[in-house]
C-alpha positions in Angstrom: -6.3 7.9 -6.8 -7.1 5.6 -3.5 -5.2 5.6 -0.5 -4.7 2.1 0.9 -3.4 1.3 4.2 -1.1 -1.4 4.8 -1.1 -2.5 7.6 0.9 -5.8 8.9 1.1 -7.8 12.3 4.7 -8.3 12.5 7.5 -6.8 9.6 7.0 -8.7 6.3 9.9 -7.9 4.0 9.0 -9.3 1.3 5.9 -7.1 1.3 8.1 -4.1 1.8 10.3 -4.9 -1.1 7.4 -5.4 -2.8 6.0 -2.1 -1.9 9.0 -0.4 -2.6 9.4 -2.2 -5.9 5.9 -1.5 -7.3 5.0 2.1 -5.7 8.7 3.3 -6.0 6.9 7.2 -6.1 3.8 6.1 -4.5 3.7 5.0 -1.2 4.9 6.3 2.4 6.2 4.1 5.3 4.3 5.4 8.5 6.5 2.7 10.7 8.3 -0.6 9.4 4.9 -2.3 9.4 2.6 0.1 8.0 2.6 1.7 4.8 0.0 4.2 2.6 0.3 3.7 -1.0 -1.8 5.9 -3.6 -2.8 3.8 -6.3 -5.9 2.8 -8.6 -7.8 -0.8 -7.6 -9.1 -2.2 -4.8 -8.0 -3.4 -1.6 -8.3 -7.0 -3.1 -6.1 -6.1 -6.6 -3.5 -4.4 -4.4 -3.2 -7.4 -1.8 -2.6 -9.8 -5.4 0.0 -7.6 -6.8 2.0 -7.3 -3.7 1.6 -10.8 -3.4 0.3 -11.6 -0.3 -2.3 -14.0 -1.8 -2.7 -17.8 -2.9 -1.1 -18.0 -6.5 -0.7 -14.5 -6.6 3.2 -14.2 -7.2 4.5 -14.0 -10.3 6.2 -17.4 -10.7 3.6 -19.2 -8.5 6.1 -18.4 -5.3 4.8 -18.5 -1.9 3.0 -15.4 -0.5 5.3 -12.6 0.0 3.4 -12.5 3.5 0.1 -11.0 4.8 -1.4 -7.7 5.8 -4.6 -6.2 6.6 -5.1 -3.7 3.4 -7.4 -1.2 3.7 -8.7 1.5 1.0 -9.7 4.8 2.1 -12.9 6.5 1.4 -12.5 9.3 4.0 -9.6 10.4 6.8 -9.2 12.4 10.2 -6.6 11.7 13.0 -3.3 13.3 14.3 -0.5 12.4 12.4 3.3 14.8 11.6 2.3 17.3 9.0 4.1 15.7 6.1 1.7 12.3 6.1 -1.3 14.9 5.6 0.1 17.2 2.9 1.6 13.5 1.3 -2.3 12.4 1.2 -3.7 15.6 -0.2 -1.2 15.3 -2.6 -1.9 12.0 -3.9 -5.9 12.3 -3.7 -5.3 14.8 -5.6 -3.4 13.5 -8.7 -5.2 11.9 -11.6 -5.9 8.3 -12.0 -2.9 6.1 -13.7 -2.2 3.0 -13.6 0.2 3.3 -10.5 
């Protein structure tokens, strides 16, 4: 699996419903604007199906908001032990469609 970080200027609720909706087992909120979900794709496929881009919602609806989304290749830092044994975890798991 990828870790991608979502990372958004201001809160966007749609996107966090979104989130919550579509990575109900998969993601972890770091703060009310930024979010790690584990999931297969790219940072471009994951921005579409939360629905941040043109014509991306189902139902042609506006964007749901906008975000920076970043997929991980590597990590380091200084973060509560629970975000670091969450990662691991989900590195870890094999690829489905999540």
């Amino acid at each position: 699996m990828t870790i991608f970080a979502i990372l958004m200027p201001t809160l966007q609720p749609l996107v966090v419903a979104e989130i919550k909706r579509l990575f109900p087992n998969d993601h972890l909120p770091l703060n009310e604007t930024q979010y790690l979900i584990s999931a297969s794709g790219t940072a471009e496929s994951i921005t579409t199906r939360l629905g941040m881009g043109p014509a991306s919602r189902e139902g042609g609806g506006p964007p749901t908001g906008s975000a920076v989304v970043l997929a991980t290749s590597s990590y380091y830092g200084r973060a509560p032990a629970a975000v670091w044994d969450w990662m691991k975890a989900k590195l870890e798991e094999p690829t489905s469609g999540g």
